[in-house]
N, C-alpha and C positions, 0 to 999 in steps of 0.2 A: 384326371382319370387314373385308376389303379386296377387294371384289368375287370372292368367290371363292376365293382364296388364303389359305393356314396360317399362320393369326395364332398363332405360339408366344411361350409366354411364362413367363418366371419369379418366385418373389417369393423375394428376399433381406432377409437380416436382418443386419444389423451392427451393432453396441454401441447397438441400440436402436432401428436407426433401418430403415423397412421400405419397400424400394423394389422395383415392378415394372417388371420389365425384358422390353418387349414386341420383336420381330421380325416386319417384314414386310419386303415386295422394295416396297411404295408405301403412303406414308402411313396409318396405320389411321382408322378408323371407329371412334373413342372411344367415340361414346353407342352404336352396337352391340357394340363391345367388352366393355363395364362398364357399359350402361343400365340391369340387372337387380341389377349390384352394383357401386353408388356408393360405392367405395373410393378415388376420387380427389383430394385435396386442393386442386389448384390444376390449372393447365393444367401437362400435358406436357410434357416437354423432349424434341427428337426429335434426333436424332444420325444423318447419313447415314455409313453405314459399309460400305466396300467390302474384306471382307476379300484376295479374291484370292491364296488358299494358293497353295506354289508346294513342287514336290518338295522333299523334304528339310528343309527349315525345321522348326523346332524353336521349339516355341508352347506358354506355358501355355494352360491347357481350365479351364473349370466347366463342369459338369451333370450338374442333379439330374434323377433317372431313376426309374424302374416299373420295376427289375429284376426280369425274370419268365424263368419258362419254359411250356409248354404240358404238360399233363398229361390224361391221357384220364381217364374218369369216365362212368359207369352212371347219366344222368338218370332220373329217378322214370316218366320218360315210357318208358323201354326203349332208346332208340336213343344208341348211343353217340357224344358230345359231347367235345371238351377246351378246356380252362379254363385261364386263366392263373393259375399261382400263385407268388407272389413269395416271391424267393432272398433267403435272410435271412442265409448265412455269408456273410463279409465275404470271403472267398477267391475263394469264390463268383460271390460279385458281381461281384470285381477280375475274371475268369474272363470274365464276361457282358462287362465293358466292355472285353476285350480283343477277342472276339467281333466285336461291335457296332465296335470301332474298326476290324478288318479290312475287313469291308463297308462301314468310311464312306470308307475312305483313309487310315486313319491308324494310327499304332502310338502304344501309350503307351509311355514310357520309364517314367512313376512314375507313382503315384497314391495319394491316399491317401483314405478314405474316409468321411463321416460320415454314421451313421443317425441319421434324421429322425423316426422310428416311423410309424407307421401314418396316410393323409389319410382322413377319414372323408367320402363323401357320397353323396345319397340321387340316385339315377337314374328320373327322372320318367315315361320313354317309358312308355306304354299298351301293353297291357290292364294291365299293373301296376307298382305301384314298389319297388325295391328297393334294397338299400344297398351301397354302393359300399366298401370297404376299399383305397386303395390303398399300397404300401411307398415311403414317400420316402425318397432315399438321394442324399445329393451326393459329385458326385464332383470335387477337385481333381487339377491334376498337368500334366505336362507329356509333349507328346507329338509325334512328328516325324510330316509330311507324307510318306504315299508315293504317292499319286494324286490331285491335285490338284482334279480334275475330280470324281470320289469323293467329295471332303473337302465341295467347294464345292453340292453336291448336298443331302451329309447335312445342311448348315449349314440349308439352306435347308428342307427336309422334314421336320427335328428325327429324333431321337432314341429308337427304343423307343417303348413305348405310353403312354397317358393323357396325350396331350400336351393336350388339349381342358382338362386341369383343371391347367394348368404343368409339367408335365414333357417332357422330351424337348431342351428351348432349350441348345444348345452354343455355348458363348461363347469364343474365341482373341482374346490376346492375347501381345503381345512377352515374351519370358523376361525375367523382370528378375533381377539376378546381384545 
């Protein structure tokens, strides 16, 4: 938590090694971050990064994502409700984060995709608890800027839904050839 503001965040895994990669606009609030879940090994590395898309620019992307859609549905109660339900073809999905890149600023040129399977967790709010299923799906690739102001928005507001549990964190970097 950082007064307020959308603490996004992701956890990567590389040949073993498992590092979370948090986003804020001012410094986070660790022990409210992760007080609850003491997954931190040592202190922090904090990295000030100003990305400052600019039209046109051509950027690799990660981000892992809740690719969903909304679907109506007849709750037990009568009144009709819709529900998110996640997009499991891969075409799909490319479909969804082409979507989703329109409205952030940005157009993919490629992507390619990996399913993550299912994050499982149990949702505590009162009067009851219930279990959480979400689809985790990363998504690499490279993508050009068409609204700068769009891109720098979405960077900041993340991504698609469940971002409370790491999803939604979009991360640009230089193309490397």
């Amino acid at each position: 938590d950082c007064a307020g503001e959308r603490l996004l965040f992701r956890i990567d895994e590389d040949r073993g090694q498992t590092t979370i990669l948090v986003q804020t606009r001012n410094p986070p609030d660790w022990a409210a971050a992760f007080g609850e879940f003491p997954v931190l090994e040592g202190s922090p590395l904090c990295k000030q990064v100003d990305p400052r898309p600019r039209k046109g620019q051509i950027l690799s992307f990660r981000l892992r994502a809740n690719p969903t859609r909304r679907k109506s549905y007849v709750a037990p109660e009568g009144d009709g409700k819709k529900r998110r339900i996640g997009i499991t073809d891969e075409l799909e999905q490319l479909a969804w984060l082409a979507r989703k890149g329109e409205g952030a600023g940005f157009r993919v040129l490629r992507a390619q995709v990996r399913q993550d399977g299912l994050m499982k967790d149990t949702q505590t709010s009162e009067p009851q608890r219930r279990g959480l299923a979400l689809l985790s799906v990363q998504f690499d690739g490279v993508l050009q800027v068409v609204d700068a102001d769009r891109l720098s928005a979405a960077l900041e507001a993340g991504i698609g839904s469940g971002k409370a549990l790491g999803f939604g964190l979009l991360s640009l970097a230089p193309v490397r050839n």
